[in-house]
C-alpha positions as CSV (number, residue, x, y, z in Angstrom):
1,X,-63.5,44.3,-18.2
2,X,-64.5,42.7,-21.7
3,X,-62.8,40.1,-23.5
4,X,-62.3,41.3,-27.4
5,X,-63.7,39.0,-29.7
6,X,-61.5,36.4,-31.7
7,X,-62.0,37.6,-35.7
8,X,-63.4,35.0,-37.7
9,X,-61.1,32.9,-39.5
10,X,-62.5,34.5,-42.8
11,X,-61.8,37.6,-41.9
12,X,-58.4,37.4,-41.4
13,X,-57.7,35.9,-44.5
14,X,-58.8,38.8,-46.3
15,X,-56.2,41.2,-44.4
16,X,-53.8,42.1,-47.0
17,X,-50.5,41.0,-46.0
18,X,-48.8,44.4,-46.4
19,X,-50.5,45.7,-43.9
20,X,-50.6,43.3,-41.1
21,X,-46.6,43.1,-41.6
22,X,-46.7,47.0,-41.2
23,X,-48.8,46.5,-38.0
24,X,-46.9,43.6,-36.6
25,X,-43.5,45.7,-36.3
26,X,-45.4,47.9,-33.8
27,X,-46.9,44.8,-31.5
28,X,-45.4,44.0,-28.5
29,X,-44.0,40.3,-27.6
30,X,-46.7,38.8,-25.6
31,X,-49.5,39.8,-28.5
32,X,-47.2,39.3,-31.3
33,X,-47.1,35.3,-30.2
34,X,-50.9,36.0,-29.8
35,X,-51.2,36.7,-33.5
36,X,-48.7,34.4,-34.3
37,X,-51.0,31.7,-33.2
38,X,-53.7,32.9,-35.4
39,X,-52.4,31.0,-38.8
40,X,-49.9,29.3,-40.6
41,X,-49.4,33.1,-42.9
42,X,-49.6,34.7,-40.1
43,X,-47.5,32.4,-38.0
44,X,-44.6,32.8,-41.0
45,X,-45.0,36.7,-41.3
46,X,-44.3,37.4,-37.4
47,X,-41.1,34.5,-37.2
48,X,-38.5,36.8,-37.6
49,X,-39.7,39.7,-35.5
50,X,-40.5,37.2,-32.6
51,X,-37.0,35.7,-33.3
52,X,-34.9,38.6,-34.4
53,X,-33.1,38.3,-30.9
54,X,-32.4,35.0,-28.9
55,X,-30.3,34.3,-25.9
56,X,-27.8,31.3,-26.1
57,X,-26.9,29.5,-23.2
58,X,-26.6,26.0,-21.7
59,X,-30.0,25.2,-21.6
60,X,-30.5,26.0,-25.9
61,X,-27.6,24.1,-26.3
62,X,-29.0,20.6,-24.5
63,X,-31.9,21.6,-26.4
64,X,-30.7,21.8,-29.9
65,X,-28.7,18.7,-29.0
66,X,-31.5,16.7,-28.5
67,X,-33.5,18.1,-31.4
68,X,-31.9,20.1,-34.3
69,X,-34.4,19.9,-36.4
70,X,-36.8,21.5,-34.7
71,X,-35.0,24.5,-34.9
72,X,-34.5,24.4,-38.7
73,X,-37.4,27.3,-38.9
74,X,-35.9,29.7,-35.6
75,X,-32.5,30.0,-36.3
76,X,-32.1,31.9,-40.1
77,X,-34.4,34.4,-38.4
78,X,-32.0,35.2,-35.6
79,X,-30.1,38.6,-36.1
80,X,-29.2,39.3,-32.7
81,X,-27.5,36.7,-30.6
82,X,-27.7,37.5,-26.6
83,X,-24.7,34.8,-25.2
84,X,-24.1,33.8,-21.8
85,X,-21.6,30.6,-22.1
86,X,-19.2,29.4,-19.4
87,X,-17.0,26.7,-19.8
88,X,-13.4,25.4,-20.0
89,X,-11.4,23.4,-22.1
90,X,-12.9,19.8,-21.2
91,X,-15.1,16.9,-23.2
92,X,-18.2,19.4,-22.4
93,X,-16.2,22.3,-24.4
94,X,-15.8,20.0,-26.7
95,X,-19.6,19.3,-27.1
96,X,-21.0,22.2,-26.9
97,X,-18.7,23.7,-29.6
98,X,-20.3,20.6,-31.8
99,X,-23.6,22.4,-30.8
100,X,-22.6,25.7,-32.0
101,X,-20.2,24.4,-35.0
102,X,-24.0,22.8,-36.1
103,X,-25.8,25.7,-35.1
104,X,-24.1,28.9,-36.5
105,X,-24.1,27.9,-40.4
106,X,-28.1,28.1,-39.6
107,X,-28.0,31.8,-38.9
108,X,-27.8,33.1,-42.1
109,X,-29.4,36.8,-41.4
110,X,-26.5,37.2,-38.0
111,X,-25.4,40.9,-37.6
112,X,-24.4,41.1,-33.8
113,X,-23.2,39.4,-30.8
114,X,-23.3,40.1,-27.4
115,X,-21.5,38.3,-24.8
116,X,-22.1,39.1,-21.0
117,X,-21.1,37.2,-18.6
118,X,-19.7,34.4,-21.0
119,X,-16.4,32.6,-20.1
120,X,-13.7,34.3,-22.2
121,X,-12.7,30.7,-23.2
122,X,-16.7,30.5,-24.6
123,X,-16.0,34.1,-26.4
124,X,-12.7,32.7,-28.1
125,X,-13.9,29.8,-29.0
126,X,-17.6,31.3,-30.8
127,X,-16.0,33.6,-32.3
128,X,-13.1,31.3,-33.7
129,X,-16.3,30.1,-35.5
130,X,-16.7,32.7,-37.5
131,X,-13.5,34.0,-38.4
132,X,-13.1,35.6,-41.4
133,X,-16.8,36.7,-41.5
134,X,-18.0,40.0,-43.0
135,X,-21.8,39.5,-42.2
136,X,-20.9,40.2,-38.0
137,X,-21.2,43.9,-37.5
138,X,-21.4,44.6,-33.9
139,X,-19.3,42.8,-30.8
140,X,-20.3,43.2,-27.2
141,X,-18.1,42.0,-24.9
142,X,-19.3,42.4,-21.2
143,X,-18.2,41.2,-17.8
144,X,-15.7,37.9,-19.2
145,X,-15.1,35.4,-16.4
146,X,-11.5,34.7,-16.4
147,X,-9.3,36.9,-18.3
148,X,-7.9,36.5,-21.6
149,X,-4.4,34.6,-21.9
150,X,-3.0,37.7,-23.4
151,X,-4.1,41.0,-25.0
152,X,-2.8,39.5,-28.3
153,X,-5.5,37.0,-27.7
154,X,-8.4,39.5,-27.3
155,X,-7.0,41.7,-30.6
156,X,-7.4,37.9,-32.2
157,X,-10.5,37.2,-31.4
158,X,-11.8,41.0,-32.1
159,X,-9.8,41.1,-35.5
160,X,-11.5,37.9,-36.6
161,X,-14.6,39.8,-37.5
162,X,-13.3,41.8,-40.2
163,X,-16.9,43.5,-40.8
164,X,-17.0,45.1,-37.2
165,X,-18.5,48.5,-37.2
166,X,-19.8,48.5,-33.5
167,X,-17.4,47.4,-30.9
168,X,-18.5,47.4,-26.8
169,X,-16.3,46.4,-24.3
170,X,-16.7,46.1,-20.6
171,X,-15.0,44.6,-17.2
172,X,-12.7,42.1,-19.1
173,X,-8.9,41.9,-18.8
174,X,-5.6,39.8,-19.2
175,X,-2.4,39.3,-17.3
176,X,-0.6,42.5,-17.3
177,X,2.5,40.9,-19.2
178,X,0.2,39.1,-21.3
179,X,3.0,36.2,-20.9
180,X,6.3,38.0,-21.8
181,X,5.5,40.0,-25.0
182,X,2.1,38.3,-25.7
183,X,0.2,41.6,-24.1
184,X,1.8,43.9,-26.1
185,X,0.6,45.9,-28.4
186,X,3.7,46.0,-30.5
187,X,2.5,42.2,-31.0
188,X,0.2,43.5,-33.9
189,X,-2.9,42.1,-34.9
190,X,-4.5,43.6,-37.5
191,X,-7.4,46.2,-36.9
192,X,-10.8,45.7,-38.2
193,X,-11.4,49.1,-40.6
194,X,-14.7,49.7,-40.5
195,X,-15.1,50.3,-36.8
196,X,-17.8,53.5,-36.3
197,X,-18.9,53.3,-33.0
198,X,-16.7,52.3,-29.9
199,X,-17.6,52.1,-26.4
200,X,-14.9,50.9,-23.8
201,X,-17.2,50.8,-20.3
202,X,-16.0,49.8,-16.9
203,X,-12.7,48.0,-17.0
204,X,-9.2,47.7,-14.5
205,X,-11.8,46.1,-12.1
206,X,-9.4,43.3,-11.7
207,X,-6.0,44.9,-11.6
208,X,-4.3,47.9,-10.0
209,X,-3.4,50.3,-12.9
210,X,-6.0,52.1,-13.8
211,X,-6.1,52.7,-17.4
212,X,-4.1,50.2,-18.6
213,X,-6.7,48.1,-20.3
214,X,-8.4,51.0,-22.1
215,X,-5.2,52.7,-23.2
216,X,-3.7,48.8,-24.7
217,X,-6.9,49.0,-26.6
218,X,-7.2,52.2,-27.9
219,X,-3.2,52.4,-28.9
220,X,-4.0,48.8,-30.9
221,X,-7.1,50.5,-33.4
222,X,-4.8,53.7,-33.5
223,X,-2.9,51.4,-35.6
224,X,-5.9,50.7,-38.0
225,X,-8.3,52.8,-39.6
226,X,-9.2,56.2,-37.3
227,X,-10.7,58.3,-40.0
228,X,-13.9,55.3,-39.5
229,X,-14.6,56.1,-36.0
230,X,-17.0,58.3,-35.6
231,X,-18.9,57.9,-32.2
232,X,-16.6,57.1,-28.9
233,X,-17.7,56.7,-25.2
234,X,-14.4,56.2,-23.3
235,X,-14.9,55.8,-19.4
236,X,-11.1,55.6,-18.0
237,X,-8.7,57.9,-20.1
238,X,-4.7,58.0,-19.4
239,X,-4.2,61.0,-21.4
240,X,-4.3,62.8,-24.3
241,X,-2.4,61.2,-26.7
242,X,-3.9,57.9,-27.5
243,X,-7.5,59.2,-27.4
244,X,-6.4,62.3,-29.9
245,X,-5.7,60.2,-32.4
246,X,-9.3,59.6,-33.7
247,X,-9.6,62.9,-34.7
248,X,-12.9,62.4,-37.1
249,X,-15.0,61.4,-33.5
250,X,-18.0,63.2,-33.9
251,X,-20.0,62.5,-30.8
252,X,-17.1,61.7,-27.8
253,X,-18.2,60.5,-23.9
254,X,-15.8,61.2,-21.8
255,X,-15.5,59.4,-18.6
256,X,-17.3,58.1,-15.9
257,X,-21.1,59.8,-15.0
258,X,-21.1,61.4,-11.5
259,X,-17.8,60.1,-10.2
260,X,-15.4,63.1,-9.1
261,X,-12.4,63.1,-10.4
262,X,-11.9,64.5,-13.8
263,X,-10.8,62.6,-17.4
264,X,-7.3,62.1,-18.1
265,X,-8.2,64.1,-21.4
266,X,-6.5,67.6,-21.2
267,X,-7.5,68.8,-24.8
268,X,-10.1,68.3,-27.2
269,X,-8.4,70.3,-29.9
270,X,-7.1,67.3,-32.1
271,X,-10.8,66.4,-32.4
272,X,-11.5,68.4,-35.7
273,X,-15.1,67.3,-36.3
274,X,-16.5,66.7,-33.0
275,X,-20.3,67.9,-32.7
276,X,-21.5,66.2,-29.5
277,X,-19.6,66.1,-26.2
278,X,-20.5,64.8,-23.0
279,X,-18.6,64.8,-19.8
280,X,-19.2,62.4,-17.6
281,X,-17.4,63.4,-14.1
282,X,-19.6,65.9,-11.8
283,X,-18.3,69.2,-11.4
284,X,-18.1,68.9,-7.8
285,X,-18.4,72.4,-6.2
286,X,-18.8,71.3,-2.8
287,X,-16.5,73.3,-0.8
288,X,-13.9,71.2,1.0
289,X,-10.6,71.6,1.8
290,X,-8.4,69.6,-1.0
291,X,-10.9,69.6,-3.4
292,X,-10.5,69.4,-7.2
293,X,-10.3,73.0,-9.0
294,X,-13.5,73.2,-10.8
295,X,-12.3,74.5,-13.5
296,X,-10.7,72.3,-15.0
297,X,-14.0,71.4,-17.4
298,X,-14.1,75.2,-18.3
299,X,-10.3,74.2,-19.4
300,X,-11.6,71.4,-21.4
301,X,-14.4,73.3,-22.9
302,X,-12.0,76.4,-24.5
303,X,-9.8,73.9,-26.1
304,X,-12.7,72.8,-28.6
305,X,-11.3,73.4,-31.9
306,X,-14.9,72.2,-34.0
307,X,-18.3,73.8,-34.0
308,X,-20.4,71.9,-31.1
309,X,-23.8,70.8,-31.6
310,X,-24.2,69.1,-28.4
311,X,-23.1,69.8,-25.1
312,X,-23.8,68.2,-21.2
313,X,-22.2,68.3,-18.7
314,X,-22.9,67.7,-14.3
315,X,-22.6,69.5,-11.3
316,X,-22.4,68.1,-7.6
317,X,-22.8,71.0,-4.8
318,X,-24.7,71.2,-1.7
319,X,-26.3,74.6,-0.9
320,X,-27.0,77.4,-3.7
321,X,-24.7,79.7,-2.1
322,X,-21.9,76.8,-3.9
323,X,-22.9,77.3,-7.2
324,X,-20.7,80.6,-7.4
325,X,-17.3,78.2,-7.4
326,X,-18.4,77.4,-11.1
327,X,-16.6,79.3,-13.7
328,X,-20.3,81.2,-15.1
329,X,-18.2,84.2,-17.0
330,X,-15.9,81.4,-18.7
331,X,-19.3,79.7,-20.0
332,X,-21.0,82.6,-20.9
333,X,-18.2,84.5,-22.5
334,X,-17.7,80.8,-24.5
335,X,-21.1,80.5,-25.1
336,X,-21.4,84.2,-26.5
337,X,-18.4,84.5,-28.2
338,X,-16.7,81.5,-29.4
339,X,-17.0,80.2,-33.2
340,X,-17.0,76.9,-31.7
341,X,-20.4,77.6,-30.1
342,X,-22.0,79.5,-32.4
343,X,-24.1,76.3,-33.6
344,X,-25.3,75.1,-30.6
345,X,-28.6,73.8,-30.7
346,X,-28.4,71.2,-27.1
347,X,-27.0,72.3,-23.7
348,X,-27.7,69.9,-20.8
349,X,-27.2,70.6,-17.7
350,X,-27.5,67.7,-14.8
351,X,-27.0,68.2,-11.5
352,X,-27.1,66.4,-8.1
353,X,-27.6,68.3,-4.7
354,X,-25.4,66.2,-2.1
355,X,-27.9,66.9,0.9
356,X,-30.4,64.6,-1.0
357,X,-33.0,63.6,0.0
358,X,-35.1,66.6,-0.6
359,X,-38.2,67.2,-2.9
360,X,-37.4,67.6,-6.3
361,X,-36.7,71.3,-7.6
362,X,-39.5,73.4,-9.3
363,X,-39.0,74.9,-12.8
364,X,-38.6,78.2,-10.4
365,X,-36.1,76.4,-8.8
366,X,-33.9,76.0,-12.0
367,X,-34.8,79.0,-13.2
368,X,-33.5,80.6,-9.8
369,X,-30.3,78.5,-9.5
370,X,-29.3,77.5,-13.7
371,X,-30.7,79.0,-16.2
372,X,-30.3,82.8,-14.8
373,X,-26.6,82.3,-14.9
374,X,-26.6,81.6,-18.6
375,X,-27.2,84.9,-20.2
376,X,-24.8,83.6,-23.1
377,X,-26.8,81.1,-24.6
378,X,-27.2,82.3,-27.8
379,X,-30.9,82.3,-29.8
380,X,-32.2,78.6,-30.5
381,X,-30.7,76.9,-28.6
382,X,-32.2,74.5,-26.4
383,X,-31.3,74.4,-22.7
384,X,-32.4,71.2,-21.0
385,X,-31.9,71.5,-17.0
386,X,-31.7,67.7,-15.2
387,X,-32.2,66.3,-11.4
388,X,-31.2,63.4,-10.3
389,X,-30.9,61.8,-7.1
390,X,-29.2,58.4,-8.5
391,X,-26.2,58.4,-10.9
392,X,-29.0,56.9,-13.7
393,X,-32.1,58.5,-14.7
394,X,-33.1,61.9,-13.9
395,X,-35.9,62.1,-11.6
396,X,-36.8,66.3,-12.8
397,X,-36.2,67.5,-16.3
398,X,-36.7,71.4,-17.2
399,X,-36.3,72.9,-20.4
400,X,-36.0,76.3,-21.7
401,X,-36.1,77.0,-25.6
């Protein structure tokens, strides 16, 4: 293959620099240090889209040790910190929090961090270092080693960033007494207002109740502003009663994808602007003695008290015949009927055969087993049909306008 000639050095001075900033948004990493070679312009121009994210972790923080000032140009760029930090309350905590205490007031353009897999003595202690600021936007907190003293110390650390409007939280926990009263949420901490989009992942991996953790969380920012949230994925739900609370959610995913048991969630009808929902359990209609009802999401879906624009939802069965156990005339007559559905413009439908493997289904296939049993969709809107053979990505997609 040819090698692309270099442009002469001439020539790229005459490149207005509008344009090659427009084009260098659109560059991948590996040519955008390419061009970022070229000159000193061009070398300025494409620092803060090489640097916009960074990860922090022992090895930056030897590094910055040793030589600060050769960072002087990297860190005002850095708007996304990725932070992996593990340490305890020694002479090395002590250091490294030197390192950070030097290294934060440098990030001037900082919106969001993410923590995964960070000591939750590293997360406390980071954070500590920017209490009070407004500039912090979005929190990630994911997979903590070593739980938090208390939950009075998590709602610290979280209320520290007052300007919060993205909050993720996943596999992280604290004693279950939080040290007599300390885990309660009747300890109050105040609740950052401008939260918009929460997302509470994975968690009670550690401890025996499941729930707890999610519903100490939720029943602490009940206590602040609700009317902010507007976008909720919410994997392990009690009940209804916290979670109905945040009754301006527009777009609301419930529970875990493809595991069987249904959410906690009985009603949606306290969520008076909702427009996207997803539920995440499969509708198992495998036929086995003890089985859930499936029809418990049909339950769900005739309690919606907004006009969806959004729906998905799973199903889990093994041979066609199966599919009858699903509630079609309850869908349809919803579908067809209902105010609530009337501005529907999204339905997905996933589902998962559980004598996989087997070659992927043919748009006949769908047609044959889905989409003929939705006479009710109503006139523009889109019907999207999904296989998957893994919880993740769909490995067939149909779709029917």
């Amino acid at each position: 293959m040819a090698h692309a000639n270099s442009l002469p050095l001439e020539l790229t001075e005459r490149i207005p620099q509008e344009i090659f900033n427009e084009v260098a948004t659109f560059v991948d990493p590996v040519s955008l240090k390419s061009l970022s070679l070229v000159s000193h312009l061009w070398e300025a121009s494409t620092r803060h889209l090489l640097f916009y994210e960074f990860q922090f972790n022992r090895k930056f923080l030897i590094c910055f040790s040793e030589s600060p000032e050769g960072w002087q140009r990297i860190l005002p760029c850095i708007q996304r910190a990725h932070i992996a930090l593990y340490f305890r309350r020694s002479d090395k905590a002590a250091l490294r929090k030197e390192g950070l205490s030097a290294a934060l007031p440098r990030m001037v353009k900082l919106r969001q961090l993410r923590f995964r897999q960070s000591s939750s003595e590293a997360i406390v202690l980071l954070i500590a270092l920017l209490k009070g600021s407004e500039q912090i936007t979005g929190l990630e907190l994911r997979q903590a080693y070593g739980g938090f003293d208390s939950f009075q110390v998590l709602q610290g650390t979280i209320a520290s960033l007052p300007g919060l409007e993205d909050l993720l939280v996943e596999d992280i926990w604290w004693p279950e007494d939080g040290g007599r009263n300390g885990g309660s949420v009747q300890a109050m901490v105040p609740v950052p207002r401008k939260i918009i989009n929460l997302t509470i992942e994975s968690m009670d991996l550690h401890v025996p109740t499941y729930g707890r953790t999610t519903s100490q969380i939720l029943s602490w920012l009940a206590h602040g502003n609700v009317d902010s949230f507007r976008f909720m994925t919410v994997r392990e739900v009690e009940g209804s009663g916290v979670l109905s609370k945040f009754t301006r959610v527009e777009t609301l995913v419930l529970g875990h994808r493809w595991i069987l048991y249904p959410p906690g969630l009985k009603t949606l009808s306290a969520f008076k602007a909702l427009k996207n929902l997803e539920i995440g359990p499969a509708i198992d209609l495998n036929s086995r003695p003890g089985d859930i009802d499936p029809s418990w999401p049909l339950d769900l879906l005739s309690s919606v008290a907004s006009p969806l624009s959004y729906l998905t939802f799973k199903l889990l069965f093994t041979g066609e015949d199966e599919l009858e156990r699903m509630d079609w005339m309850t869908l349809n007559c919803l579908l067809q009927n209902s105010p609530f559905y009337a501005e529907l413009r999204g339905f997905v439908i996933g589902f998962m055969r559980s004598d996989t493997p087997r070659p992927p289904p043919t748009r006949g296939d769908c047609d044959r087993m889905i989409r003929r049993r939705i006479p009710g969709l109503r006139p523009g809107a889109r019907l999207t049909v999904e296989f998957y053979t893994h919880p993740t990505v769909p490995v067939a997609s149909f779709i029917y306008d």
